[in-house]
C-alpha positions as CSV (number, residue, x, y, z in Angstrom):
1,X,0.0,0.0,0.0
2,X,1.6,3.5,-1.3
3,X,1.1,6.2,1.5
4,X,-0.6,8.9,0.1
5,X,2.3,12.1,0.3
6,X,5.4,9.5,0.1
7,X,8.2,11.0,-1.4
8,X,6.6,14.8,-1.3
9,X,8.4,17.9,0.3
10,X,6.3,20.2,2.2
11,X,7.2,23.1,4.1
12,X,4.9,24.1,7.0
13,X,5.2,27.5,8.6
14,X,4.2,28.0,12.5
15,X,4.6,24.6,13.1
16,X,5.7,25.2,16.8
17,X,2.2,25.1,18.1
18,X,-1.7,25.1,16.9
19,X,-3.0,24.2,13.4
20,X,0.8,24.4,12.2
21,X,2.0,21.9,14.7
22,X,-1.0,19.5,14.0
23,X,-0.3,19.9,10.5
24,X,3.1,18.6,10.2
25,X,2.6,16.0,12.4
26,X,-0.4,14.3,10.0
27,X,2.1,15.5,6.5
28,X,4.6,13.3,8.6
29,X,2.7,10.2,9.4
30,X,0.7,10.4,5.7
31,X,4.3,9.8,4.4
32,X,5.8,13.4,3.5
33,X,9.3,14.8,4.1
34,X,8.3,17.6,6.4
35,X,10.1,20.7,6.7
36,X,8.6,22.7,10.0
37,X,9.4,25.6,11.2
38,X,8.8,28.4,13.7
39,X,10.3,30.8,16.5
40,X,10.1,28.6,19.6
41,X,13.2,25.8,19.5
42,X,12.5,24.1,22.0
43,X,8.6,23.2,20.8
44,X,10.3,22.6,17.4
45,X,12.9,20.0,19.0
46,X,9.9,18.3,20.5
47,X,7.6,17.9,17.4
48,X,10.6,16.2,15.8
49,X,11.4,14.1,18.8
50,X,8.0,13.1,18.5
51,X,7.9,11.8,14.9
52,X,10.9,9.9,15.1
53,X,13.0,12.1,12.7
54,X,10.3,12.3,10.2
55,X,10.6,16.1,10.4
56,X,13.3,18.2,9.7
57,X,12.9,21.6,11.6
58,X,14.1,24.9,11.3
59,X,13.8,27.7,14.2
60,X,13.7,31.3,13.1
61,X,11.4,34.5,12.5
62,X,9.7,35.2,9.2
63,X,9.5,38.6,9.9
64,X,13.8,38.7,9.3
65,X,13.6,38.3,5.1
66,X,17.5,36.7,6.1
67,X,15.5,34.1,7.4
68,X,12.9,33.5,4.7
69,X,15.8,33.8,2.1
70,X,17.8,31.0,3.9
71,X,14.6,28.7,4.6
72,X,13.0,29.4,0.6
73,X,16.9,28.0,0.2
74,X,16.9,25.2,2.5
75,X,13.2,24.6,1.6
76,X,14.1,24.7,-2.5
77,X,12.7,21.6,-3.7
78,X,9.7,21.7,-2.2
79,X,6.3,20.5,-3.7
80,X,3.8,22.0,-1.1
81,X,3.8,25.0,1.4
82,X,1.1,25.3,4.2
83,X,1.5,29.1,4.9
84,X,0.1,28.6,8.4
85,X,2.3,31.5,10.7
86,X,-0.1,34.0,12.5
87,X,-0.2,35.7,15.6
88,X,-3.2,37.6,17.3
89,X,-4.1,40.1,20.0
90,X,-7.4,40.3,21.5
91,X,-8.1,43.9,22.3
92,X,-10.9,46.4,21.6
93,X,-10.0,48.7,18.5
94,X,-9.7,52.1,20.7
95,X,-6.4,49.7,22.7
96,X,-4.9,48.9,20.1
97,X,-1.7,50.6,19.7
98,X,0.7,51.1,16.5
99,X,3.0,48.4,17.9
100,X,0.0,45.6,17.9
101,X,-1.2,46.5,14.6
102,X,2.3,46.7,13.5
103,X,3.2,43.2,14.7
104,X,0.2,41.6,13.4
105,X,0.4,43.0,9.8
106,X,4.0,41.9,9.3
107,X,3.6,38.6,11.1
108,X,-0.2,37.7,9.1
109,X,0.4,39.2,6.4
110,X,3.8,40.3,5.0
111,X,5.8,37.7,6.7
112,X,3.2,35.5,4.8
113,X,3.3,37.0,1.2
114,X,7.4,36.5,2.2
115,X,7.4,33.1,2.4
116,X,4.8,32.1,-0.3
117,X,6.7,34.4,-2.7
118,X,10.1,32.9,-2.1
119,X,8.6,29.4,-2.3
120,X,6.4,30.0,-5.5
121,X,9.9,30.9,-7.9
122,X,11.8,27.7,-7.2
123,X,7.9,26.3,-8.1
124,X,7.9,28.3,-10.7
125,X,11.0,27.1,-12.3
126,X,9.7,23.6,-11.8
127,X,6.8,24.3,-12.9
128,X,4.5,22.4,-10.6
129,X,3.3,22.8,-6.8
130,X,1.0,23.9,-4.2
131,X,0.3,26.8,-2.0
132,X,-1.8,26.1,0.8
133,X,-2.7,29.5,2.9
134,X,-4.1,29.2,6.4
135,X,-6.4,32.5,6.7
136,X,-9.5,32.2,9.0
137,X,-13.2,32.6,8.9
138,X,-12.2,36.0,10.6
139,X,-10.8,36.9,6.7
140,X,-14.6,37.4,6.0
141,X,-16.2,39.0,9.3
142,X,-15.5,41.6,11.8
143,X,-15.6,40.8,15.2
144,X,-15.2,42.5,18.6
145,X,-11.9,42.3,20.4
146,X,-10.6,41.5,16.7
147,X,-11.2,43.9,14.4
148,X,-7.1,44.3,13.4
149,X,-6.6,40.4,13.0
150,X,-9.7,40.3,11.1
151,X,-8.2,42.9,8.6
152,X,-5.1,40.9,8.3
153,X,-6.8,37.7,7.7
154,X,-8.8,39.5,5.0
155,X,-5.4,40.8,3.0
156,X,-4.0,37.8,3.6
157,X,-6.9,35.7,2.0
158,X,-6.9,38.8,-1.2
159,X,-2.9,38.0,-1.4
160,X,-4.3,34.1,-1.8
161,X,-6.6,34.7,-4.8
162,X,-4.3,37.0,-6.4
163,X,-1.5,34.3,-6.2
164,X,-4.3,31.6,-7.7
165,X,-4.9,33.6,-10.6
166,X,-1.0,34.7,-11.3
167,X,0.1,31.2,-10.6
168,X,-1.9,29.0,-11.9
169,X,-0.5,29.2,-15.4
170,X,2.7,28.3,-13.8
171,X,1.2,24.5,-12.9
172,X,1.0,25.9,-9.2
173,X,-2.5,24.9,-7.3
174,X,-3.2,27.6,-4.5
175,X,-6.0,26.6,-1.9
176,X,-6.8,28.6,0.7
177,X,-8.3,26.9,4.4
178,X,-10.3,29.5,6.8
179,X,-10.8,27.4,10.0
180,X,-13.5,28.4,12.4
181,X,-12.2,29.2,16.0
182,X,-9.7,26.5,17.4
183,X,-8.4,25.7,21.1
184,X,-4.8,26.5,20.3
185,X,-1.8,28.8,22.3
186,X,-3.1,31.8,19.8
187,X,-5.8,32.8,21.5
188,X,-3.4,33.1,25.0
189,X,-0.8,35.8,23.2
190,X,-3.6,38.5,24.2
């Protein structure tokens, strides 16, 4: 019996916690040669531990383009990229300051459109992959307490479609998944 992502690279983005995490442990056991990384080392060096060295993992910031240059490197040959990376601050609009909103647009959404960018020319060359954006249901409502993650969800999920339609001559697939409200360590960073 063939597993079904045998022999497939796939680089997963936030994969030190949450959907991330979750993600490159299924990619893992369904067979894939997983690529995860994130800021927090130590989480990282446990999610490998815990799939037997099925996962590769590299610790670092998106928000440093060094970074993204070195990992869109590193990450070269791969065949699929969940874009899964976020952060989020609960806090009523009128709190917010400059530094939240600041933080959240370069984390959700440029650090985002960083990664997929790099990733997409090496796919482009090959001419063949997939783009897999994690956004949220929040990309296409407002709510209280989130109104600035909301917005960043919602350029992030534009930046998706435009990709689709630029890409898909190039043999790349882009999906985008907007998950409902999950029990992860996000909601805590408020």
């Amino acid at each position: 019996m063939s597993v079904p992502l045998s022999g497939k690279a796939v680089l997963v983005t936030g994969a030190s916690a949450g959907i991330g995490r979750a993600t490159a442990v299924a990619l893992a056991q369904a067979g894939a040669k997983v690529i995860a990384t994130g800021r927090r080392r130590m989480e990282l060096d446990k999610l490998a531990g815990e799939c037997s060295g099925a996962i590769e993992t590299i610790a670092g910031d998106l928000n440093d383009a060094r970074f993204v240059d070195d990992l869109a490197s590193k990450a070269g040959d791969v065949d699929i990229l969940v874009n899964n990376a976020g952060i989020l601050k609960y806090a009523p609009l009128m709190d917010m300051t400059d530094a939240d909103v600041d933080a959240m647009f370069r984390t959700n959404v440029l650090a985002a459109f960083r990664v997929a960018h790099a990733v997409a020319r090496s796919m482009i060359e090959r001419r063949r992959g997939h783009i897999i954006v994690v956004t949220s249901i929040a990309a296409r409502e407002v709510y209280p307490l989130g109104v600035i993650y909301c917005a960043t969800k919602h350029a992030l999920s534009a930046i998706t479609r435009g990709l689709r339609l630029e890409l898909q001559g190039h043999g790349i697939t882009v999906t985008e998944i907007a998950p409902g409200t999950v029990d992860t360590g996000i909601r805590a960073t408020s």
